[in-house]
ChimeraX commands (.cxc) that place a marker at each C-alpha (Angstrom):
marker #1 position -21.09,-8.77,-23.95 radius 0.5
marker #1 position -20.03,-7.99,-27.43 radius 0.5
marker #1 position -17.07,-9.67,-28.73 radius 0.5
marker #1 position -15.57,-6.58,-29.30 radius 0.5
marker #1 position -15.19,-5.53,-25.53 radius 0.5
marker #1 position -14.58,-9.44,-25.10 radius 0.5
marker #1 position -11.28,-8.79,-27.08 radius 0.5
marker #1 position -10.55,-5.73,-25.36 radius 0.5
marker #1 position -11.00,-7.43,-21.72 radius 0.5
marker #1 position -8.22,-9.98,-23.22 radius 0.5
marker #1 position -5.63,-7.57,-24.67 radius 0.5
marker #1 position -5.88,-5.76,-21.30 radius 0.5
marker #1 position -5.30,-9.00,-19.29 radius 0.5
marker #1 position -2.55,-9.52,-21.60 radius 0.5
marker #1 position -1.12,-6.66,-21.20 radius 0.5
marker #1 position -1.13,-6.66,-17.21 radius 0.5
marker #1 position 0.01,-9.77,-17.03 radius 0.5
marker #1 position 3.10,-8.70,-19.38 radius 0.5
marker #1 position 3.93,-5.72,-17.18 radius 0.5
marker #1 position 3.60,-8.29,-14.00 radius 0.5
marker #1 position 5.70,-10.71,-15.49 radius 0.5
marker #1 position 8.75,-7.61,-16.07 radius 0.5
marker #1 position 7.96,-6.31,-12.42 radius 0.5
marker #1 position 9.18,-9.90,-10.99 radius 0.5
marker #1 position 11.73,-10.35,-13.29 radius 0.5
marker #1 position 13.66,-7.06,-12.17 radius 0.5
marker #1 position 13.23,-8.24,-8.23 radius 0.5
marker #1 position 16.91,-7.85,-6.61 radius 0.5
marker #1 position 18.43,-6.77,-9.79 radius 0.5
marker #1 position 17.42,-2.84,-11.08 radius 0.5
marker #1 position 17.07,-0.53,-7.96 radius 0.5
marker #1 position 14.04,0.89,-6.40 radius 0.5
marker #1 position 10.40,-1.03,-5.91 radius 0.5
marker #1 position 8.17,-1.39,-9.36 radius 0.5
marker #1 position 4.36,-1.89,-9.05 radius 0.5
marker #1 position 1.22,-2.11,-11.70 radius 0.5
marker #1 position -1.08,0.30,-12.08 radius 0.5
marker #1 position -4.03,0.62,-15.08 radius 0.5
marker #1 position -1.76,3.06,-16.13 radius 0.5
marker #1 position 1.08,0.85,-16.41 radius 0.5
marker #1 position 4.67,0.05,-14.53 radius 0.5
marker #1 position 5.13,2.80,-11.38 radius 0.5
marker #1 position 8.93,2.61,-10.17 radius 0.5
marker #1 position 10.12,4.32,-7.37 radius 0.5
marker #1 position 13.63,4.77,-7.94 radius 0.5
marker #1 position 15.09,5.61,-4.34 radius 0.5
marker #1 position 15.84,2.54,-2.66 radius 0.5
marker #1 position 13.77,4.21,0.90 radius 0.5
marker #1 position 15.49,5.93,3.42 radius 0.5
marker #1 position 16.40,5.65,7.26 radius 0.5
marker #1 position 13.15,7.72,8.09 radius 0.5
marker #1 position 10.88,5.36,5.86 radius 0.5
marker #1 position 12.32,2.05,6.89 radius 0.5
marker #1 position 12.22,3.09,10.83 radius 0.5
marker #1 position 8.48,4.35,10.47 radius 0.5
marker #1 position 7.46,1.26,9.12 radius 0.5
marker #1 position 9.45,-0.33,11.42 radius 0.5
marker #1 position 7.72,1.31,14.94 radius 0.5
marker #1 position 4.04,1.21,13.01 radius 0.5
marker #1 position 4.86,-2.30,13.00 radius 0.5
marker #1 position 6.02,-2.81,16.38 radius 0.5
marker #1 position 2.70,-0.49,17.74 radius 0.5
marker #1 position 0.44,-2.52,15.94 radius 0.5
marker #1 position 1.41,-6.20,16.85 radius 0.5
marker #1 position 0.84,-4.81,20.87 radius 0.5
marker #1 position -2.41,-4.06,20.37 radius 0.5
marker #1 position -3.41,-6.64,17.46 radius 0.5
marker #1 position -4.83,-10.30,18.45 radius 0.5
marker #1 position -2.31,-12.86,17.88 radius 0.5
marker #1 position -3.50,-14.45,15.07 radius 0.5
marker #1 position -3.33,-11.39,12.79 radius 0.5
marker #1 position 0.01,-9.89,11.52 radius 0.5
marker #1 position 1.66,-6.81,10.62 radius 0.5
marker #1 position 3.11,-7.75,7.75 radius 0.5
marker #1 position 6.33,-5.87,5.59 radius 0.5
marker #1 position 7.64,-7.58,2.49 radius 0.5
marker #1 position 6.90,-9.39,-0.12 radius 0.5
marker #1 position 4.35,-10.51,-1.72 radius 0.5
marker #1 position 2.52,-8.12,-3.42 radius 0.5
marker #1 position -1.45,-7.76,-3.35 radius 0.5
marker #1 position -2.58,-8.58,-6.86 radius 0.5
marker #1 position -6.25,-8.23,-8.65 radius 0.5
marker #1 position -5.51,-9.35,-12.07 radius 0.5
marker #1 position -9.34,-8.75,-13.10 radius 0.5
marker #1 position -8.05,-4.57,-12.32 radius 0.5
marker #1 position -5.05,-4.97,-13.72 radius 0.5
marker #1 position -3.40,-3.67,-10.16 radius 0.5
marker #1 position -0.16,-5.14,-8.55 radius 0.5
marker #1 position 0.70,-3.25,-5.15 radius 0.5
marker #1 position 3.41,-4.06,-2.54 radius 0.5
marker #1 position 2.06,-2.05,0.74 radius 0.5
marker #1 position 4.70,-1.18,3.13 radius 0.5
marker #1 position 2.72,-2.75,5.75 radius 0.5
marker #1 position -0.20,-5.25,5.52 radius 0.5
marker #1 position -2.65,-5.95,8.69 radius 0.5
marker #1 position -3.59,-9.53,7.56 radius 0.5
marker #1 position -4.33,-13.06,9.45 radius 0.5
marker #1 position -1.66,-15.55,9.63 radius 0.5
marker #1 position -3.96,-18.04,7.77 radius 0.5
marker #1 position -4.61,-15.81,4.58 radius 0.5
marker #1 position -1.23,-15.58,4.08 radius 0.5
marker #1 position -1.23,-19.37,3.72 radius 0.5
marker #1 position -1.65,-19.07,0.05 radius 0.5
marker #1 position 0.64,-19.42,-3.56 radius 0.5
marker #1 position 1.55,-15.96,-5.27 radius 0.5
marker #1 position 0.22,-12.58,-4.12 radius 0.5
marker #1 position -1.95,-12.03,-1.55 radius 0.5
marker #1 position -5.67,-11.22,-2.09 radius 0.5
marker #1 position -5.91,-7.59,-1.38 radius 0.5
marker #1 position -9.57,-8.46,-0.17 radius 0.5
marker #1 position -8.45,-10.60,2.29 radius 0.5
marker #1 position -6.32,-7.53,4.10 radius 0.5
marker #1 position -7.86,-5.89,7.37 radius 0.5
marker #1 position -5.83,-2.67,6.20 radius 0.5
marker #1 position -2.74,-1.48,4.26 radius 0.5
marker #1 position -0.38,1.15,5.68 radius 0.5
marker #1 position 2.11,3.42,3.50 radius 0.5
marker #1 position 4.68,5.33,4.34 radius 0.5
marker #1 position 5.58,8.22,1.60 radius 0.5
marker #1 position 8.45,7.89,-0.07 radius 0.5
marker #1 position 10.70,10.55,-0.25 radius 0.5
marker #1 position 10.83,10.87,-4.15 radius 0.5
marker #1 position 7.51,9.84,-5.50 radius 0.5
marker #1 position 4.88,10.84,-2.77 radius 0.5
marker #1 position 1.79,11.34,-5.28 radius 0.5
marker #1 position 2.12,7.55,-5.81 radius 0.5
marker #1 position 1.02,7.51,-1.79 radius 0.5
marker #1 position -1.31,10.31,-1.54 radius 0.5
marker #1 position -3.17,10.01,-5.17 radius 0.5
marker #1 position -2.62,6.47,-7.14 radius 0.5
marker #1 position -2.88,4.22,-3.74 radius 0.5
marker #1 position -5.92,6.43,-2.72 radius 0.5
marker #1 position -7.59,5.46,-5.90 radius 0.5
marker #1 position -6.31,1.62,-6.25 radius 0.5
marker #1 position -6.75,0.37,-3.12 radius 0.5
marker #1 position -10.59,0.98,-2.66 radius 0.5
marker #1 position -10.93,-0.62,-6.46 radius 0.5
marker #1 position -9.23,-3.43,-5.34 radius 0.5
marker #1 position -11.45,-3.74,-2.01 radius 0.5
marker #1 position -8.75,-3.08,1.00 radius 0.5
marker #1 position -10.83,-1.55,3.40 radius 0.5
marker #1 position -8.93,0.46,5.39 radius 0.5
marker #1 position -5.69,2.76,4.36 radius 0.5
marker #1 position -3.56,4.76,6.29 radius 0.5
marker #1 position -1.17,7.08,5.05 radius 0.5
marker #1 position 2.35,8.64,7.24 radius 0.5
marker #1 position 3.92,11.36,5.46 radius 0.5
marker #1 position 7.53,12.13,6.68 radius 0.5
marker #1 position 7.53,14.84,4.37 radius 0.5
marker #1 position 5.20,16.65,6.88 radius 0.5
marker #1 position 4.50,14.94,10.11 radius 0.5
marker #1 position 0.94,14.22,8.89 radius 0.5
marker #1 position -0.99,10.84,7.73 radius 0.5
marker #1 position -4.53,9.85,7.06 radius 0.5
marker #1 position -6.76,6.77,7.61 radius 0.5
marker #1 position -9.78,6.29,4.78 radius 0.5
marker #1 position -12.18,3.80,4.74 radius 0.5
marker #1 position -15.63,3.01,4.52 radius 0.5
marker #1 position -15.41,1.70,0.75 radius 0.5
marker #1 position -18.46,2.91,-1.19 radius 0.5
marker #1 position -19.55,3.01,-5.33 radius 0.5
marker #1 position -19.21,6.28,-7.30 radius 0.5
marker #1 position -19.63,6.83,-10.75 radius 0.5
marker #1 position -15.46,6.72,-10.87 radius 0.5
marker #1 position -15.93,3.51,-9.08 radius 0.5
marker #1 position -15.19,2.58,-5.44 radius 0.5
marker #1 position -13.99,4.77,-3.54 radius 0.5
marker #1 position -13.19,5.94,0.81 radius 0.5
marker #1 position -16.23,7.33,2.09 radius 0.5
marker #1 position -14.51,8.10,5.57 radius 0.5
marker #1 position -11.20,10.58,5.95 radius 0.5
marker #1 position -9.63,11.05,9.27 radius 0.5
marker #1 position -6.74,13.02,9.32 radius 0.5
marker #1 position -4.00,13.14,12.14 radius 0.5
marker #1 position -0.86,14.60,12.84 radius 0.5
marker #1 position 2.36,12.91,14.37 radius 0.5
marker #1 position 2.27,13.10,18.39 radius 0.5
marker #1 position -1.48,12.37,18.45 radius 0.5
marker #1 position -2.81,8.94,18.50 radius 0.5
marker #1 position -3.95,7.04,15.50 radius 0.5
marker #1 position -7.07,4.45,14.76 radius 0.5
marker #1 position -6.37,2.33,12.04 radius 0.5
marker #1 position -9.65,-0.44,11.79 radius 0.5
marker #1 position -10.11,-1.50,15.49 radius 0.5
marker #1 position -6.57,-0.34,16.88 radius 0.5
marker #1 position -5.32,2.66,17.91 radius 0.5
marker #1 position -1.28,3.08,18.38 radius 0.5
marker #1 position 0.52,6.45,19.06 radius 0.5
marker #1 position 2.61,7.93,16.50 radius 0.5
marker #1 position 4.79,10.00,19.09 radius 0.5
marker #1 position 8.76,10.04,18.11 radius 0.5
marker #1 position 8.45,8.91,14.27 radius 0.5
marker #1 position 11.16,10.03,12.15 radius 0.5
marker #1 position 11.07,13.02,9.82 radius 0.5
marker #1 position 12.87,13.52,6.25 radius 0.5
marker #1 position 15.50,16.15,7.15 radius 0.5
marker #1 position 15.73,14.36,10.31 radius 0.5
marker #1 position 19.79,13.75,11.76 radius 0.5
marker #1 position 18.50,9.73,11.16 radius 0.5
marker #1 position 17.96,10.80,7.16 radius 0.5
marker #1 position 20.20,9.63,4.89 radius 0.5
marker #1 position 21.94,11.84,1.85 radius 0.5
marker #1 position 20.15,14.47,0.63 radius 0.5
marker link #1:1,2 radius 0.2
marker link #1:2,3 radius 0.2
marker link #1:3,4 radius 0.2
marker link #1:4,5 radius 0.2
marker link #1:5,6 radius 0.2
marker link #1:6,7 radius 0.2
marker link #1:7,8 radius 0.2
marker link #1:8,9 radius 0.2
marker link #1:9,10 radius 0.2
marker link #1:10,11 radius 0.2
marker link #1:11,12 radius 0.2
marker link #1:12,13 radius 0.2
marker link #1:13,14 radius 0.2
marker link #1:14,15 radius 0.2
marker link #1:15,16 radius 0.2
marker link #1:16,17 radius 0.2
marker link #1:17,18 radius 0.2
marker link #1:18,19 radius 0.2
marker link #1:19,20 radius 0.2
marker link #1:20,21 radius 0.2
marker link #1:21,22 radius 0.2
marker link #1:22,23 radius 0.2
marker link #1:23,24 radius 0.2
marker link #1:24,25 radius 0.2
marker link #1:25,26 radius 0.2
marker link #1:26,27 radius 0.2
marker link #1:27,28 radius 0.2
marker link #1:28,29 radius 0.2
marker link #1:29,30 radius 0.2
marker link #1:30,31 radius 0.2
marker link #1:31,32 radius 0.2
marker link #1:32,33 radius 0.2
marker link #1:33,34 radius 0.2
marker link #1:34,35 radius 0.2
marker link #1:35,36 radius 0.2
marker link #1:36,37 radius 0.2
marker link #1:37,38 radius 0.2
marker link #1:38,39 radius 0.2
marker link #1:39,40 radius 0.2
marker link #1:40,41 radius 0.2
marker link #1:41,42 radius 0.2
marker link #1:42,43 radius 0.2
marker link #1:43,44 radius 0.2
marker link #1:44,45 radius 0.2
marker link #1:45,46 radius 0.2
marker link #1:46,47 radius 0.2
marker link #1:47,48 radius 0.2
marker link #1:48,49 radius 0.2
marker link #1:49,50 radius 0.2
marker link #1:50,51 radius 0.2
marker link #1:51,52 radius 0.2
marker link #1:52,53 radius 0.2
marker link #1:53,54 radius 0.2
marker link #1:54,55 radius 0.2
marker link #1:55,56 radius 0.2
marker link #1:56,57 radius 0.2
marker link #1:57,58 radius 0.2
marker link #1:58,59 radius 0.2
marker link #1:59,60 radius 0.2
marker link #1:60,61 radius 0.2
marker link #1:61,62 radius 0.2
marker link #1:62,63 radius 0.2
marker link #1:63,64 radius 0.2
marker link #1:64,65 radius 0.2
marker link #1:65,66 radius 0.2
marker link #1:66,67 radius 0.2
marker link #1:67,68 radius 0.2
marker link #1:68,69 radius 0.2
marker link #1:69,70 radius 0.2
marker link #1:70,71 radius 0.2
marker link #1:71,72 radius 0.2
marker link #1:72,73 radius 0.2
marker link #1:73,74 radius 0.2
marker link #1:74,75 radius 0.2
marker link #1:75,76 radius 0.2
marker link #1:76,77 radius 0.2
marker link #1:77,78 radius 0.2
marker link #1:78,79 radius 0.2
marker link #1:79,80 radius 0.2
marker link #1:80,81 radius 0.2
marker link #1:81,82 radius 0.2
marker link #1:82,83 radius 0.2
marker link #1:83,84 radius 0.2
marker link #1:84,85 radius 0.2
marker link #1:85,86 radius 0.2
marker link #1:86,87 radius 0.2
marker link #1:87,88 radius 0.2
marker link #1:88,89 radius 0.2
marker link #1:89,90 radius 0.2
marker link #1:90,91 radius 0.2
marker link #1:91,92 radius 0.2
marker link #1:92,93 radius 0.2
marker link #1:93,94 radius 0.2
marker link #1:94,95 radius 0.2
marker link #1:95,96 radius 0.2
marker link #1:96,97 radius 0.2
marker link #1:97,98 radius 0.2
marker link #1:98,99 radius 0.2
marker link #1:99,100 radius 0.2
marker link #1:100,101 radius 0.2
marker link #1:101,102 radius 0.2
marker link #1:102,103 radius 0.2
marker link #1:103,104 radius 0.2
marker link #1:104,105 radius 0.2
marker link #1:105,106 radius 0.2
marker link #1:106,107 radius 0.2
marker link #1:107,108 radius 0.2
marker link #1:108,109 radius 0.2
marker link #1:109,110 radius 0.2
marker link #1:110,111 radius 0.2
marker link #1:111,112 radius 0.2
marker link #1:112,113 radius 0.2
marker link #1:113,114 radius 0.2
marker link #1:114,115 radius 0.2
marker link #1:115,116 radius 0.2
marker link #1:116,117 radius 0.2
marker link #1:117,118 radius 0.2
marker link #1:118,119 radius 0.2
marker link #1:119,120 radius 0.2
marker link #1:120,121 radius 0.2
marker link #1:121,122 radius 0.2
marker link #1:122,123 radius 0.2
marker link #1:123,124 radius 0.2
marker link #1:124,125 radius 0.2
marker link #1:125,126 radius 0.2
marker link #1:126,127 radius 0.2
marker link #1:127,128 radius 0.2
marker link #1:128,129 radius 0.2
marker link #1:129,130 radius 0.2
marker link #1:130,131 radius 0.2
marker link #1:131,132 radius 0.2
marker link #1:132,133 radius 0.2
marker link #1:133,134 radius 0.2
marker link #1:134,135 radius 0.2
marker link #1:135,136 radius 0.2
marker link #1:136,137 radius 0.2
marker link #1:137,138 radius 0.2
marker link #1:138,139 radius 0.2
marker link #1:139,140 radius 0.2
marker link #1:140,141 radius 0.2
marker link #1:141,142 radius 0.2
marker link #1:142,143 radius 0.2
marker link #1:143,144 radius 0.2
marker link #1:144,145 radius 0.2
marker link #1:145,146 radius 0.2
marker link #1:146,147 radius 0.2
marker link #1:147,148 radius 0.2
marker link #1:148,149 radius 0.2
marker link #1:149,150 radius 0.2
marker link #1:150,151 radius 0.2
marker link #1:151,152 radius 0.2
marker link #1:152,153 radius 0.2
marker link #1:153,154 radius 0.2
marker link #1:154,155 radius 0.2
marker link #1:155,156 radius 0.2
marker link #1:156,157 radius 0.2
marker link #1:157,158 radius 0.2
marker link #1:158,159 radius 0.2
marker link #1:159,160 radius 0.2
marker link #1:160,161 radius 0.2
marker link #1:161,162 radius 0.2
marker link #1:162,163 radius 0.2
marker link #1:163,164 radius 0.2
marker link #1:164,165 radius 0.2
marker link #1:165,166 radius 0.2
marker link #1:166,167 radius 0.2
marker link #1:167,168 radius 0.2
marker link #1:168,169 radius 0.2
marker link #1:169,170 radius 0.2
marker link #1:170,171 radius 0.2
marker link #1:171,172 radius 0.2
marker link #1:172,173 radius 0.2
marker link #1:173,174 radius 0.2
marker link #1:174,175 radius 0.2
marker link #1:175,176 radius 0.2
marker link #1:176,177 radius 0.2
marker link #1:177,178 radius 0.2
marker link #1:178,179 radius 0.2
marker link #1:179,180 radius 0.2
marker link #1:180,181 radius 0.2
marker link #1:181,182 radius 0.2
marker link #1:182,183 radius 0.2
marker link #1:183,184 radius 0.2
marker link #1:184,185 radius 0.2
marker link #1:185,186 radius 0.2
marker link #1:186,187 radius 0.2
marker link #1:187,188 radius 0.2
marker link #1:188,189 radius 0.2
marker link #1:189,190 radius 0.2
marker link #1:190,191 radius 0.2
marker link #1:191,192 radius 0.2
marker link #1:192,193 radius 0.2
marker link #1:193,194 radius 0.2
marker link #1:194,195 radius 0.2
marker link #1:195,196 radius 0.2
marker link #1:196,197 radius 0.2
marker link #1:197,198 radius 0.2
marker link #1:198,199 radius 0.2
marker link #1:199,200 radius 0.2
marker link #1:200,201 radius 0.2
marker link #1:201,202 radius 0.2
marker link #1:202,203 radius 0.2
view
């Protein structure tokens, strides 16, 4: 390795680490969720909405019925972090074992069995494009995606090299009413919530 891409490695660790450092600092105090990205800070504005907040809320509910006890379905903090990539996430839903969450800091997104988002209402390429390319990089093998926008989701998996690097081999698309597999679990998505929905909030 020269020590020209040497320095480069460094000024880009710097600089994630930088953006990282002004993502925690704004928790509870600017509106919205912020997240890293090799393309820098991603902020999603819109605090989410009844519809987003009661998805997550049933997907979590459907999954811990049909999950062994010792995993989880996780909301919240903390993020999933690969400093190497330069990548902070904050899934709305983590499938992870009680004892890998055990740990200081973020979680290692290699260490979740899957990560589950529901779109927001005002940034949904940061779903459906940026998470589609992140989390495979940063080894979480199985995503699933619920769109309220549509009634419509997708699981991918099956994380294999490209010359864009890694990357979900495996695309199953579904729409709401028909059952879902995510990894080794399948739950039904009957009855989730819709934007435009009479349980939306302001428009």
């Amino acid at each position: 390795m020269t020590i020209a891409s040497e320095n480069a490695q460094q000024g880009a660790s710097h600089r994630y680490r930088a953006m990282r450092d002004f993502v925690r600092s704004t928790d509870d105090t600017v509106p919205g969720k912020f997240e890293v990205t090799r393309e820098g800070i991603v902020h999603d504005m819109m605090a989410p909405v009844g519809p987003h907040e009661l998805t997550t809320a049933h997907l979590r509910k459907r999954l811990e019925k049909v999950m062994p006890e010792e995993l989880v379905a996780h909301t919240g903090e903390p993020d999933v972090e690969d400093e190497v990539e330069g990548i902070m996430r904050r899934p709305d839903l983590m499938v992870i074992a009680w004892t890998d969450m055990d740990v200081p800091g973020s979680f290692d997104p290699r260490a979740l069995i899957a990560a589950i988002e529901v779109v927001s209402r005002s940034n949904p390429d940061n779903d459906w494009v940026s998470k589609m390319r992140d989390y495979p990089l940063i080894g979480i093998p199985v995503y699933a995606i619920f769109d309220p926008h549509t009634g419509e989701g997708a699981v991918l998996s099956d994380i294999h090299p490209t010359p864009d690097g890694p990357r979900y081999a495996a695309r199953k698309d579904f729409v709401y009413d028909e059952d879902v597999t995510i990894g080794d679990w399948t739950i039904s998505t009957q009855g989730l919530p819709r934007y435009g929905s009479t349980t939306d909030g302001p428009k």
